[in-house]
CHARMM-style PDB file with segment names, atoms N, HN, CA, C and O in Angstrom:
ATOM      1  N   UNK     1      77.362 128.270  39.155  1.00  0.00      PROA
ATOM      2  CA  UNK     1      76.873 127.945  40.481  1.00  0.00      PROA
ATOM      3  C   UNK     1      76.868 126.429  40.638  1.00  0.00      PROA
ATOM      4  O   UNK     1      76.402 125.773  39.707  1.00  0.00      PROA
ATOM      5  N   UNK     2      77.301 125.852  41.635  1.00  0.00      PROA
ATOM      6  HN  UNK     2      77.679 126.385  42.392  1.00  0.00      PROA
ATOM      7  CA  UNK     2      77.557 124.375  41.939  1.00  0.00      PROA
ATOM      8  C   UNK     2      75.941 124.354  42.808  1.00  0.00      PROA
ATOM      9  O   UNK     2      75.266 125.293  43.229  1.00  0.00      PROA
ATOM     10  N   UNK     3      75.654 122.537  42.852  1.00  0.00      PROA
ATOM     11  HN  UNK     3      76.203 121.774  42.510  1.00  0.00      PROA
ATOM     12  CA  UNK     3      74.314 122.142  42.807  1.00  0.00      PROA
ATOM     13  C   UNK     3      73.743 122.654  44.147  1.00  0.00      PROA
ATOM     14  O   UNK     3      72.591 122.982  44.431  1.00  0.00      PROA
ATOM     15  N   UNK     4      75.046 122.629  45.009  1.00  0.00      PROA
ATOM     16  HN  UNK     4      75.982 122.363  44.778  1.00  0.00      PROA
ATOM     17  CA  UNK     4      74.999 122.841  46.373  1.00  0.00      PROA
ATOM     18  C   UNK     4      74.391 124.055  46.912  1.00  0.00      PROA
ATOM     19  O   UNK     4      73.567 124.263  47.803  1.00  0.00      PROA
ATOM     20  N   UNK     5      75.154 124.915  45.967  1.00  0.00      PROA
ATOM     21  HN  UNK     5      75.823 124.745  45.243  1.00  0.00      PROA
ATOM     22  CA  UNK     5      74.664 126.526  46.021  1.00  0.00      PROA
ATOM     23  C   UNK     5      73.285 126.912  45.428  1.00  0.00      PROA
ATOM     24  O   UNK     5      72.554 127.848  45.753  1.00  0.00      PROA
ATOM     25  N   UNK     6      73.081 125.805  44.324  1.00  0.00      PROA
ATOM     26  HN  UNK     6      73.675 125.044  44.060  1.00  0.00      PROA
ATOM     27  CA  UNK     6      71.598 126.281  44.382  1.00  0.00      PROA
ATOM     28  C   UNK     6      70.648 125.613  44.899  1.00  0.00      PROA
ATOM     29  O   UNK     6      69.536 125.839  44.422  1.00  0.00      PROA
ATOM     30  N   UNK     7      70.756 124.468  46.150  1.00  0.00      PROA
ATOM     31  HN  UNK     7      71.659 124.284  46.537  1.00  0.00      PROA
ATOM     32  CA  UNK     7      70.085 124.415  46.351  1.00  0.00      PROA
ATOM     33  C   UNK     7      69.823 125.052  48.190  1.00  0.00      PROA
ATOM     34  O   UNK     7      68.854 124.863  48.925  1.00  0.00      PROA
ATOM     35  N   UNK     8      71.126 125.832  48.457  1.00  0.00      PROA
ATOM     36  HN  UNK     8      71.913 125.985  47.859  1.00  0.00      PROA
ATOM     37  CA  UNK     8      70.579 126.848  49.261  1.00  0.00      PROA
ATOM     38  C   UNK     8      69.702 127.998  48.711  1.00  0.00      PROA
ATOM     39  O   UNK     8      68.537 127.997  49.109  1.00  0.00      PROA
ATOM     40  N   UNK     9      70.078 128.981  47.858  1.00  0.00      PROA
ATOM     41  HN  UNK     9      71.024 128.981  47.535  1.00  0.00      PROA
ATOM     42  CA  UNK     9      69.308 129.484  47.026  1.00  0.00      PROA
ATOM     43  C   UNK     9      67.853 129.045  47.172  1.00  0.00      PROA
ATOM     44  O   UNK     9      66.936 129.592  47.786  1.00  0.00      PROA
ATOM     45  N   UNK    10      67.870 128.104  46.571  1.00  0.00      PROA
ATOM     46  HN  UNK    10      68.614 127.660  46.072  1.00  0.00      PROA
ATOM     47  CA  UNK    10      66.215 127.680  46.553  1.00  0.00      PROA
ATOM     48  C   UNK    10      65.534 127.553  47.929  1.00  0.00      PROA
ATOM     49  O   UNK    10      64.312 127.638  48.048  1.00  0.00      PROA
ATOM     50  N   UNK    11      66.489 127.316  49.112  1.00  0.00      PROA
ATOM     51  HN  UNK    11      67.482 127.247  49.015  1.00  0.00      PROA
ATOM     52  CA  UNK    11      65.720 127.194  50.191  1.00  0.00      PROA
ATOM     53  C   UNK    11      65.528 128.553  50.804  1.00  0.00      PROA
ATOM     54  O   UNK    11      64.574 128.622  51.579  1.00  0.00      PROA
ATOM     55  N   UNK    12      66.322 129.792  50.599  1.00  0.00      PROA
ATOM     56  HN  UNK    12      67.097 129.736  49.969  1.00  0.00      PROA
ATOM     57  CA  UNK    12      65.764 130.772  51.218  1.00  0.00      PROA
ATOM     58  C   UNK    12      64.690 131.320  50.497  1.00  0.00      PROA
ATOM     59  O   UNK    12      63.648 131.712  51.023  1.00  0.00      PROA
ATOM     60  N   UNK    13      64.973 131.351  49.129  1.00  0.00      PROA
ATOM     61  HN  UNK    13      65.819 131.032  48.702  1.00  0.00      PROA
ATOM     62  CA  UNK    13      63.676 131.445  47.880  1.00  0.00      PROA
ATOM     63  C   UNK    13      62.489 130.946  48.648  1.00  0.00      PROA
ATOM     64  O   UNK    13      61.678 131.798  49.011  1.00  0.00      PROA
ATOM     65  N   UNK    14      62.255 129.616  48.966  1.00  0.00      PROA
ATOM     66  HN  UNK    14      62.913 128.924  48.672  1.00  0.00      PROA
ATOM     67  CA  UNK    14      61.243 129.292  49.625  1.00  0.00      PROA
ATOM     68  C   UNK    14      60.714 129.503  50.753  1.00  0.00      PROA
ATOM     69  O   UNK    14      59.503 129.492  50.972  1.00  0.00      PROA
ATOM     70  N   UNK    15      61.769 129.754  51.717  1.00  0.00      PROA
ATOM     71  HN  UNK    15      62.753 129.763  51.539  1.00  0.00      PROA
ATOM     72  CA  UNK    15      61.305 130.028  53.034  1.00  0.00      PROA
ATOM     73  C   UNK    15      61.567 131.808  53.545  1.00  0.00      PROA
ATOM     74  O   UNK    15      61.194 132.279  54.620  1.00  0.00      PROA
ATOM     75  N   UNK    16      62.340 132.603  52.376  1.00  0.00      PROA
ATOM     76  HN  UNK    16      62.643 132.221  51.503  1.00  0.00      PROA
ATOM     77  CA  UNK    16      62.318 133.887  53.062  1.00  0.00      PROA
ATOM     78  C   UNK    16      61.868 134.760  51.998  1.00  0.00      PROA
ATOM     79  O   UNK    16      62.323 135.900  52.101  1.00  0.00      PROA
ATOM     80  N   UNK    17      61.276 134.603  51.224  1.00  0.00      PROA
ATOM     81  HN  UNK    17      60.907 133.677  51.141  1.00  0.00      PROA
ATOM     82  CA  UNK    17      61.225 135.479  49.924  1.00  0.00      PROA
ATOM     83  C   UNK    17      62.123 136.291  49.219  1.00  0.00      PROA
ATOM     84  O   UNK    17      62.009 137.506  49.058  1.00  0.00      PROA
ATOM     85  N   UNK    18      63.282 135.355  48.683  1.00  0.00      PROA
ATOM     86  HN  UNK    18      63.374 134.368  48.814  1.00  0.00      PROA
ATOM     87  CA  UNK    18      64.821 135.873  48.506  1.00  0.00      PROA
ATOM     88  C   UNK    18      63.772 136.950  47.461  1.00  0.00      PROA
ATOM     89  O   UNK    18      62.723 136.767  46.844  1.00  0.00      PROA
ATOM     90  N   UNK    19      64.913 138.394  47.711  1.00  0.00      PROA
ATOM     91  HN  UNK    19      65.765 138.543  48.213  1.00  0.00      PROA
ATOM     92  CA  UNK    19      64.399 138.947  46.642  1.00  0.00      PROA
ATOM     93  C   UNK    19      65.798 139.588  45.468  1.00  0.00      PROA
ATOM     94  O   UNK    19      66.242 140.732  45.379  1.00  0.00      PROA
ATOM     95  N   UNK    20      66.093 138.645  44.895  1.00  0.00      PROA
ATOM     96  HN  UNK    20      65.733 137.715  44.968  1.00  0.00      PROA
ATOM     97  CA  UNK    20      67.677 138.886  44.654  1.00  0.00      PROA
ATOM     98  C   UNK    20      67.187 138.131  42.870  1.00  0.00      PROA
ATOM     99  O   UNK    20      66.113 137.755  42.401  1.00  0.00      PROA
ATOM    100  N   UNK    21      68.492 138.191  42.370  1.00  0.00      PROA
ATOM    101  HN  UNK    21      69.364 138.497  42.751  1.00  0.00      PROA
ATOM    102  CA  UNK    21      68.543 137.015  40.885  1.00  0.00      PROA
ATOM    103  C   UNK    21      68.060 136.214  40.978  1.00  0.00      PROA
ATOM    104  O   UNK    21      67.007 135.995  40.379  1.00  0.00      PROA
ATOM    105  N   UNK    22      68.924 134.980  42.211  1.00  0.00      PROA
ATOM    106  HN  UNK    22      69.779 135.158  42.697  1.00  0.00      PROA
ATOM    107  CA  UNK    22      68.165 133.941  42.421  1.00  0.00      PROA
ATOM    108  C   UNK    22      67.016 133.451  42.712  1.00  0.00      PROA
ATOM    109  O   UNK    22      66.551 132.339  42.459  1.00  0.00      PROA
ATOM    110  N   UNK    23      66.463 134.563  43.399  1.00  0.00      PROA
ATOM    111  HN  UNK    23      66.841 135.465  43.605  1.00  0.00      PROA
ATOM    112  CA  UNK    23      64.732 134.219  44.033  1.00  0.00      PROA
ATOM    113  C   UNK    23      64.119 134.925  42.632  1.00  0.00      PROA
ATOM    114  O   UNK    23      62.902 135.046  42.769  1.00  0.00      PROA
ATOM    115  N   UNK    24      64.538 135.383  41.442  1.00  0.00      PROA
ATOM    116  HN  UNK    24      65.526 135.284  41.330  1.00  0.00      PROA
ATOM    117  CA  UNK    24      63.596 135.902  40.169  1.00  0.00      PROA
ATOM    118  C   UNK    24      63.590 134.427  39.639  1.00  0.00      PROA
ATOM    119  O   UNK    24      62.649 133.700  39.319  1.00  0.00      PROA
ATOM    120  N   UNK    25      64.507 134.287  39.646  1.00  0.00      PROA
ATOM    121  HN  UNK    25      65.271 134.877  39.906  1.00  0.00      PROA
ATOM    122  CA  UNK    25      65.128 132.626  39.019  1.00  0.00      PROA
ATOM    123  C   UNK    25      64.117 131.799  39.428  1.00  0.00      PROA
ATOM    124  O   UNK    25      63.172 131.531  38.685  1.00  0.00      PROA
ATOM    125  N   UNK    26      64.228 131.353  40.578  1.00  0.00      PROA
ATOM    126  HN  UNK    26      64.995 131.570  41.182  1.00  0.00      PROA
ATOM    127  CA  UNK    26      63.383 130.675  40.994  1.00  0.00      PROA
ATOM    128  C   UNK    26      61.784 130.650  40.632  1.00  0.00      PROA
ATOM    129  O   UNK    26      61.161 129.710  40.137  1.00  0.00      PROA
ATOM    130  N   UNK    27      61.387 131.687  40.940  1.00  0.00      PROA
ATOM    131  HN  UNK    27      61.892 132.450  41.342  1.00  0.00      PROA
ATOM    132  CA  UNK    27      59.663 132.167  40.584  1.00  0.00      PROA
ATOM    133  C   UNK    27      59.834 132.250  39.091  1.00  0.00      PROA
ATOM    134  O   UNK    27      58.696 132.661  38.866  1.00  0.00      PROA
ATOM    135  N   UNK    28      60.310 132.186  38.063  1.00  0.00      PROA
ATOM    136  HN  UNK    28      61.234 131.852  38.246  1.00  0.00      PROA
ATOM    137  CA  UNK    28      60.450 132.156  36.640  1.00  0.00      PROA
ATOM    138  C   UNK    28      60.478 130.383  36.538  1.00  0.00      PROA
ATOM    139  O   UNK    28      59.780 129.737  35.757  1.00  0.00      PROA
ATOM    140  N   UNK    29      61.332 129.875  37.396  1.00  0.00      PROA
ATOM    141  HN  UNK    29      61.900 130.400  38.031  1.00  0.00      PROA
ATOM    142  CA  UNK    29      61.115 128.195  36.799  1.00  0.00      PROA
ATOM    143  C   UNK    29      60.261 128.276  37.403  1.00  0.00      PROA
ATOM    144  O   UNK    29      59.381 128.252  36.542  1.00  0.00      PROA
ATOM    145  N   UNK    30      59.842 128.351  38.191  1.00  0.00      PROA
ATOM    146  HN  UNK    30      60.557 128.370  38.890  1.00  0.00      PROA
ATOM    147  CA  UNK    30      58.769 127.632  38.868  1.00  0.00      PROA
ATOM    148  C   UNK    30      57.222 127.591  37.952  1.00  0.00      PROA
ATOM    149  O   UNK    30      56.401 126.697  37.747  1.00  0.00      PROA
ATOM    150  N   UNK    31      57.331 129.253  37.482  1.00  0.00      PROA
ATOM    151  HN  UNK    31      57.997 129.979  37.648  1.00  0.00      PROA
ATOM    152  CA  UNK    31      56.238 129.241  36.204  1.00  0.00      PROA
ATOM    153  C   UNK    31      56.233 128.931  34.869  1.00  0.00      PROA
ATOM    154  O   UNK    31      55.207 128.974  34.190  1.00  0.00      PROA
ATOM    155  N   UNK    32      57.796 128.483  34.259  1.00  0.00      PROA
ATOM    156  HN  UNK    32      58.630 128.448  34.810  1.00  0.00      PROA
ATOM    157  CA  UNK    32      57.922 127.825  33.287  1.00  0.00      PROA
ATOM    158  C   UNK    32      57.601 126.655  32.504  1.00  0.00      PROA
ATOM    159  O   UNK    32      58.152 125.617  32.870  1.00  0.00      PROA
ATOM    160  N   UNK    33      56.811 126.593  31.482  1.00  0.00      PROA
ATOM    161  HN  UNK    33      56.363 127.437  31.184  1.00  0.00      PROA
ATOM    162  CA  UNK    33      55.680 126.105  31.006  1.00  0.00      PROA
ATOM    163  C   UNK    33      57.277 124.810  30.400  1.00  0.00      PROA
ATOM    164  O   UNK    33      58.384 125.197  30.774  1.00  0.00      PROA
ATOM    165  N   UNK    34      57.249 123.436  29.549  1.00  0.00      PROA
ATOM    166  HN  UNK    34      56.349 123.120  29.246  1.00  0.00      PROA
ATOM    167  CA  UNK    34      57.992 122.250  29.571  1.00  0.00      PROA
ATOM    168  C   UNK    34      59.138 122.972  28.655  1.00  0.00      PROA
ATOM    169  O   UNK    34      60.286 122.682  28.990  1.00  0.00      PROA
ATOM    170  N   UNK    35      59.014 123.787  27.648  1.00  0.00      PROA
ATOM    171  HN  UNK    35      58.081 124.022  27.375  1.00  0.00      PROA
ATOM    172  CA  UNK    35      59.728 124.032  26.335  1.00  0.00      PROA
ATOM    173  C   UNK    35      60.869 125.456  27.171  1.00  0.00      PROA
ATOM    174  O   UNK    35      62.057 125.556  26.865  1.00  0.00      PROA
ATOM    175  N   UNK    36      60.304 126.238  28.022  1.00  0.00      PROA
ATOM    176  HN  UNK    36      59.339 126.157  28.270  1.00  0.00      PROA
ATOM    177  CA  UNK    36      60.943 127.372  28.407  1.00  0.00      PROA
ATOM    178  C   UNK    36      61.286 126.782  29.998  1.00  0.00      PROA
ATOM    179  O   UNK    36      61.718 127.729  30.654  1.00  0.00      PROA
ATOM    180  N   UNK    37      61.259 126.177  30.394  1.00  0.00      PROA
ATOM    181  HN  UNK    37      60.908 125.408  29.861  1.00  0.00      PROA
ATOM    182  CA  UNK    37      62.121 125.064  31.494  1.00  0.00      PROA
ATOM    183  C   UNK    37      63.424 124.302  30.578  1.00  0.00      PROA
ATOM    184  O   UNK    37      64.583 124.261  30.992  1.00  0.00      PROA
ATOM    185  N   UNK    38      63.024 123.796  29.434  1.00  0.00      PROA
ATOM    186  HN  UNK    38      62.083 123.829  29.098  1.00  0.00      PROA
ATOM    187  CA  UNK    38      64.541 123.263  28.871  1.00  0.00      PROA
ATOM    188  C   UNK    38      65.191 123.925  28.908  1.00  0.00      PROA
ATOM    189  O   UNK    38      66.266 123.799  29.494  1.00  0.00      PROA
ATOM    190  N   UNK    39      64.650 125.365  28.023  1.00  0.00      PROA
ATOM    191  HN  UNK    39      63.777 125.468  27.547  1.00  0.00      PROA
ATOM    192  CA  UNK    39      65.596 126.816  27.957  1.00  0.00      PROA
ATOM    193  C   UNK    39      66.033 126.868  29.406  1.00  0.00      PROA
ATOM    194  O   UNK    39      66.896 126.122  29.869  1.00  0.00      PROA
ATOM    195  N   UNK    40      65.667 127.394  29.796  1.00  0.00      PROA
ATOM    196  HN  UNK    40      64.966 128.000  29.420  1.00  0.00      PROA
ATOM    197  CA  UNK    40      66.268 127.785  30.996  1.00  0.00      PROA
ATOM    198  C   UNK    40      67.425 126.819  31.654  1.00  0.00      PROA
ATOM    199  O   UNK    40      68.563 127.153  31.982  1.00  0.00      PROA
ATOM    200  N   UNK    41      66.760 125.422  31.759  1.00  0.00      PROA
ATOM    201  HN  UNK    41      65.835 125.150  31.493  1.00  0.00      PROA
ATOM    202  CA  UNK    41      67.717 124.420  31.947  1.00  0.00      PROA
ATOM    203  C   UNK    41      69.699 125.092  31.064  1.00  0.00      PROA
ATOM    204  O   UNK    41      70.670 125.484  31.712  1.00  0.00      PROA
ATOM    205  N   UNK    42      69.609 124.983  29.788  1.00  0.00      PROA
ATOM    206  HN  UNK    42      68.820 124.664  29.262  1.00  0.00      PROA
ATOM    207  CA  UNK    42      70.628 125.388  29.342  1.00  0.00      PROA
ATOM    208  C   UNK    42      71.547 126.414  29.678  1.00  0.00      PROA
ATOM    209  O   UNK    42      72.739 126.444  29.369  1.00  0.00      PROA
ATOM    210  N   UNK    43      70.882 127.294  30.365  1.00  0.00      PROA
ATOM    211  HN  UNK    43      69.915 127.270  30.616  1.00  0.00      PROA
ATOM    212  CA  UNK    43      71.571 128.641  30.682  1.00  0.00      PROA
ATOM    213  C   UNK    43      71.893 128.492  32.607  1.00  0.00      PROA
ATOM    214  O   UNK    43      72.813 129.103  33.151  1.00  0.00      PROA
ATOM    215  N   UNK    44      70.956 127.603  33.334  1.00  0.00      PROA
ATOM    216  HN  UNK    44      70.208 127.107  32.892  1.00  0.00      PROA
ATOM    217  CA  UNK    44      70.961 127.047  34.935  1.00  0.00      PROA
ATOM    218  C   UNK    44      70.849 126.126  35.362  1.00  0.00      PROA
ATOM    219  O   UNK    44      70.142 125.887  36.341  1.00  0.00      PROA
ATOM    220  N   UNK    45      71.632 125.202  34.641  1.00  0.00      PROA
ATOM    221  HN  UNK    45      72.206 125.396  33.845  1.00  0.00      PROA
ATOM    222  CA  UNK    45      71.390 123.713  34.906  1.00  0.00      PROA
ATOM    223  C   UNK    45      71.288 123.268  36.397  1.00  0.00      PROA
ATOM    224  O   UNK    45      70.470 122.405  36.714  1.00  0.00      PROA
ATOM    225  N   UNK    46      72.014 123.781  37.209  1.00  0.00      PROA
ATOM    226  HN  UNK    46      72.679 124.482  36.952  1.00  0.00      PROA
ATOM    227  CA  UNK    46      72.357 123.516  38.493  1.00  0.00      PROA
ATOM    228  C   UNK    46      70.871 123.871  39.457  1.00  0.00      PROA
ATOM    229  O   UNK    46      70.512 123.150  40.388  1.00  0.00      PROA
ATOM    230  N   UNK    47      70.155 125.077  39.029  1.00  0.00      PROA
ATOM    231  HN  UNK    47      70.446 125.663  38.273  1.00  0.00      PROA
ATOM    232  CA  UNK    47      69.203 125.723  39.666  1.00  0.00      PROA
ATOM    233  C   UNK    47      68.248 125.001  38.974  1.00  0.00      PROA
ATOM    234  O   UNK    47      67.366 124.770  39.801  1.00  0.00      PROA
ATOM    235  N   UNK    48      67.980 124.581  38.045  1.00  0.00      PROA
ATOM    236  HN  UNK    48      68.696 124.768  37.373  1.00  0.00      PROA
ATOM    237  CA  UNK    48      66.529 123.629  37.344  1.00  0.00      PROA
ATOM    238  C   UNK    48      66.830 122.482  37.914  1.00  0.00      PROA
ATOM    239  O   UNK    48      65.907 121.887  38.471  1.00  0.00      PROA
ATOM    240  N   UNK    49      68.214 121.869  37.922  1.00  0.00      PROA
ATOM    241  HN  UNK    49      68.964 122.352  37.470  1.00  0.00      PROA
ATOM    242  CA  UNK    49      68.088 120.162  38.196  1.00  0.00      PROA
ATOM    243  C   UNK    49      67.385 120.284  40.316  1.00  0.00      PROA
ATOM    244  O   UNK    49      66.627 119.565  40.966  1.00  0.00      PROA
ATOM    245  N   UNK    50      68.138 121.502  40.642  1.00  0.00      PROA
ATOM    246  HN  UNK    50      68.754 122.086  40.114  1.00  0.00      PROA
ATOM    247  CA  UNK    50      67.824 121.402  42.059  1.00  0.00      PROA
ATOM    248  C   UNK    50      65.928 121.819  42.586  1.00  0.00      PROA
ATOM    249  O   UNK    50      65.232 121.542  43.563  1.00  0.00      PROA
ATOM    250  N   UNK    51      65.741 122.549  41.385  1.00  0.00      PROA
ATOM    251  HN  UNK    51      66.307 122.774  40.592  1.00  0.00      PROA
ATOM    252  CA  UNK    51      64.070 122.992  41.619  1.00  0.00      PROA
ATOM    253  C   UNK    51      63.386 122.115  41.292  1.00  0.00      PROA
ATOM    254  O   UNK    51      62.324 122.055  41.913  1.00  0.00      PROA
ATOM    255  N   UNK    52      63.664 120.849  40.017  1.00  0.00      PROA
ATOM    256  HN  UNK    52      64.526 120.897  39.513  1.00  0.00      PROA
ATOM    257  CA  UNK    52      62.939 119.553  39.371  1.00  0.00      PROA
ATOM    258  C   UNK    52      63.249 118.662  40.625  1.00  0.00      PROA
ATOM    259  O   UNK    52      62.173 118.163  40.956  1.00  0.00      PROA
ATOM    260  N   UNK    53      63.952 118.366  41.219  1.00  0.00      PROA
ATOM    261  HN  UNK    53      64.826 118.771  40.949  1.00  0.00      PROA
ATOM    262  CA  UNK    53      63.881 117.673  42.226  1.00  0.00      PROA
ATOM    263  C   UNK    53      63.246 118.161  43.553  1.00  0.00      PROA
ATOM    264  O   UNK    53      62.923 117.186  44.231  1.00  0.00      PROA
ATOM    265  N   UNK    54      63.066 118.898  43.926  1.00  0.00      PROA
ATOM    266  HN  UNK    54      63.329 119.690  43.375  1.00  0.00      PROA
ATOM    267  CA  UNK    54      62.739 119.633  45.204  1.00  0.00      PROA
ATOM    268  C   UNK    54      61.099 119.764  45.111  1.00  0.00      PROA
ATOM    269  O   UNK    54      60.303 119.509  46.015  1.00  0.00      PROA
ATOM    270  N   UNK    55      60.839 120.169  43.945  1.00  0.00      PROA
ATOM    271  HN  UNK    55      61.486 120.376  43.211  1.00  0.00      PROA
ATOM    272  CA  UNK    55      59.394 120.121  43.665  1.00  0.00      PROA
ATOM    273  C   UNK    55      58.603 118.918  42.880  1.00  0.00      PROA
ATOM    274  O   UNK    55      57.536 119.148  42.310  1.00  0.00      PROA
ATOM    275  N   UNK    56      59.052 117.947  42.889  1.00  0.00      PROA
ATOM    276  HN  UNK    56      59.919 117.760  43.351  1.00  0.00      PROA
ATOM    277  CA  UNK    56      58.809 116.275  42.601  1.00  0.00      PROA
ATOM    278  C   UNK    56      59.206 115.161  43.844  1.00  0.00      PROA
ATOM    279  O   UNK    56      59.090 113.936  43.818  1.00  0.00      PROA
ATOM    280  N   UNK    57      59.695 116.006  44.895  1.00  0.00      PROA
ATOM    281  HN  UNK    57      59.789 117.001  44.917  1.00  0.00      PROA
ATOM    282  CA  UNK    57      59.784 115.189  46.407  1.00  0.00      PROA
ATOM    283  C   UNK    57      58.378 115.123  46.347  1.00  0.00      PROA
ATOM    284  O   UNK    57      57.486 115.787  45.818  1.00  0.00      PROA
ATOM    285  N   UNK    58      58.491 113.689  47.351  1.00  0.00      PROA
ATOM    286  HN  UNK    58      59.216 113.150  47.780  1.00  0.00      PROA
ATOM    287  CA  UNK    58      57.206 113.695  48.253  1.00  0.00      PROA
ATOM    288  C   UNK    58      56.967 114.755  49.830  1.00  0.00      PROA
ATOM    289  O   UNK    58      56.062 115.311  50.453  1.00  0.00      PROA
ATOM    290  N   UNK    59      58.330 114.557  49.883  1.00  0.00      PROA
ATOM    291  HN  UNK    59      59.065 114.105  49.377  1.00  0.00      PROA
ATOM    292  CA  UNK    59      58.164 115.965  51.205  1.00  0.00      PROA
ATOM    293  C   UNK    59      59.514 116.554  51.073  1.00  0.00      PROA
ATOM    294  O   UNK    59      60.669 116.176  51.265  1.00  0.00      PROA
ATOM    295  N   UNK    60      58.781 117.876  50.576  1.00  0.00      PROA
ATOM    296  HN  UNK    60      57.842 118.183  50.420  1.00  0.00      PROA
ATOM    297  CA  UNK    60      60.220 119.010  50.266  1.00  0.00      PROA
ATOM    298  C   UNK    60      61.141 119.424  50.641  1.00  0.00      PROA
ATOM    299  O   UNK    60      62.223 119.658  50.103  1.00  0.00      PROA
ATOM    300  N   UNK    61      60.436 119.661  52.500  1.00  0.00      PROA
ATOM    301  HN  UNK    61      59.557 119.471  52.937  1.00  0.00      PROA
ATOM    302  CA  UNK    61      60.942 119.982  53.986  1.00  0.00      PROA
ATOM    303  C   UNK    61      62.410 118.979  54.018  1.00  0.00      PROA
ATOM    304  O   UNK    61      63.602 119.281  54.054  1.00  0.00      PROA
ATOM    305  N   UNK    62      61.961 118.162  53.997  1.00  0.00      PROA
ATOM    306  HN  UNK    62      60.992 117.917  53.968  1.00  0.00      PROA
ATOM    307  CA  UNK    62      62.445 116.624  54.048  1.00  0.00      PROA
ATOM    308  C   UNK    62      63.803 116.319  52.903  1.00  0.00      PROA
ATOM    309  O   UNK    62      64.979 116.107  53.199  1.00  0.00      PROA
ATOM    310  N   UNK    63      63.435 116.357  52.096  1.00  0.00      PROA
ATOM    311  HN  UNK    63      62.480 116.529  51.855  1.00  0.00      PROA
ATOM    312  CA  UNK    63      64.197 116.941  50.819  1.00  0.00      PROA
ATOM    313  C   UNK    63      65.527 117.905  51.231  1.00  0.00      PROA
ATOM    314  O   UNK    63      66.661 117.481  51.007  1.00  0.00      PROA
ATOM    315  N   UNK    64      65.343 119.026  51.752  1.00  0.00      PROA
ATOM    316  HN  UNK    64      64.422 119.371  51.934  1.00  0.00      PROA
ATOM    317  CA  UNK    64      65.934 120.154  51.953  1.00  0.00      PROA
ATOM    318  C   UNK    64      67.165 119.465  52.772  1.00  0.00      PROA
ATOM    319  O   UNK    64      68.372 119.641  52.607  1.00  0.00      PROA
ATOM    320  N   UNK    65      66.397 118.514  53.833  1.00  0.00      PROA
ATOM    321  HN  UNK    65      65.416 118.371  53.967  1.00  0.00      PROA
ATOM    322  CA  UNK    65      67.347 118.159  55.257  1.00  0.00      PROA
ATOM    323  C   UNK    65      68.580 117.282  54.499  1.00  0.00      PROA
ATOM    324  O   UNK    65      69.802 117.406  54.582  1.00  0.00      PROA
ATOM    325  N   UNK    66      67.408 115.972  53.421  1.00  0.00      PROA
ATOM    326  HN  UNK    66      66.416 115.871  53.354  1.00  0.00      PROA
ATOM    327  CA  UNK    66      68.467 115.325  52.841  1.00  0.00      PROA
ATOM    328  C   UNK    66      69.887 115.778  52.102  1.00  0.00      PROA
ATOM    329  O   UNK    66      70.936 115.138  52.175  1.00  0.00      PROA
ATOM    330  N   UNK    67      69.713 116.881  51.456  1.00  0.00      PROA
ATOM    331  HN  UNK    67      68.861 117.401  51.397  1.00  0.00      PROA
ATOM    332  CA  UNK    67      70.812 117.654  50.994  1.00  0.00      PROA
ATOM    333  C   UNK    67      71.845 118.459  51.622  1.00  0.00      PROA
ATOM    334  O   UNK    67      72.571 119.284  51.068  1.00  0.00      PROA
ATOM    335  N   UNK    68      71.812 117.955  53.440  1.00  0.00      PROA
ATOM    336  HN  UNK    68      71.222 117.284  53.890  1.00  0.00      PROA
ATOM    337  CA  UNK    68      73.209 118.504  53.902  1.00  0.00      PROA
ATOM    338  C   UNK    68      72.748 119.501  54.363  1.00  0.00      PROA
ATOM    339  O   UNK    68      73.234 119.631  55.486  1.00  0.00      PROA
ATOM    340  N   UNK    69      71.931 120.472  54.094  1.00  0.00      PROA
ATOM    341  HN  UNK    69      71.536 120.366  53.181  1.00  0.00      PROA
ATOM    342  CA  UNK    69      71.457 121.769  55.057  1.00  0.00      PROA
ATOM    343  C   UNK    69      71.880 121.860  56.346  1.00  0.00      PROA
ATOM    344  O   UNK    69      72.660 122.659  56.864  1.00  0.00      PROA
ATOM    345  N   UNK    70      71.293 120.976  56.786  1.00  0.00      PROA
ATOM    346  HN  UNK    70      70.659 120.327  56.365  1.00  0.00      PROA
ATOM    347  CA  UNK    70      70.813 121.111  58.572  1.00  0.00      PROA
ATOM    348  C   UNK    70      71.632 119.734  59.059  1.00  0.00      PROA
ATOM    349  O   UNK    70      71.351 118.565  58.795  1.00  0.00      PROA
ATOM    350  N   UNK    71      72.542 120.169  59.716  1.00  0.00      PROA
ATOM    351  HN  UNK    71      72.770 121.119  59.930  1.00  0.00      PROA
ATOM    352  CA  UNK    71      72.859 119.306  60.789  1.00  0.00      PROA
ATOM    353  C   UNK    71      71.688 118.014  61.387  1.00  0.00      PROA
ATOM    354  O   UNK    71      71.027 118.495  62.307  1.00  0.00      PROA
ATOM    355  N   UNK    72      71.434 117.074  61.199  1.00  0.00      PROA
ATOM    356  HN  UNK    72      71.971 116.683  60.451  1.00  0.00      PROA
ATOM    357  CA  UNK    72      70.554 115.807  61.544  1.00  0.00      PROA
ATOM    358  C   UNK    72      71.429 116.017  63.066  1.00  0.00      PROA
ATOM    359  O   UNK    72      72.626 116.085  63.345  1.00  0.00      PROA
ATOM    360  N   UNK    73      70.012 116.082  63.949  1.00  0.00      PROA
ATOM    361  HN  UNK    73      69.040 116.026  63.722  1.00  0.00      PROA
ATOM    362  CA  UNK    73      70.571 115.899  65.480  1.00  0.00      PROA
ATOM    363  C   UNK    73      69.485 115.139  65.976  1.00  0.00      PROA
ATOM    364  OT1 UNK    73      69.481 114.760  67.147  1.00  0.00      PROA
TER     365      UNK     73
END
């Protein structure tokens, strides 16, 4: 999965309650304690680097827009 793709992923995860791989994915890093986040890192690099950033914004919303999502009008 390219970074792009997960970080759509992560936005319906967040805003629709994906209920698929990716939205397990998601709610698994999200509760992953520092040692089982590396793990995971190794096996989803693309989906950890995009959830470590998204959830270390100062505004997430904001975050989301910066990454190309949404058309800026």
């Amino acid at each position: 999965m390219t970074y792009h793709e997960a970080v759509k992923e992560l936005y319906f995860w967040q805003h629709s309650n994906l209920c698929n791989f990716h939205g397990l994915l998601y709610t698994l890093i999200s509760k992953a304690d520092a040692n089982n986040f590396a793990r995971l890192m190794l096996a989803f690099p693309a989906e950890c680097l995009a959830w470590a950033e998204w959830s270390n914004a100062p505004d997430p919303e904001a975050w989301f827009i910066g990454q190309g999502l949404f058309d800026k009008k």
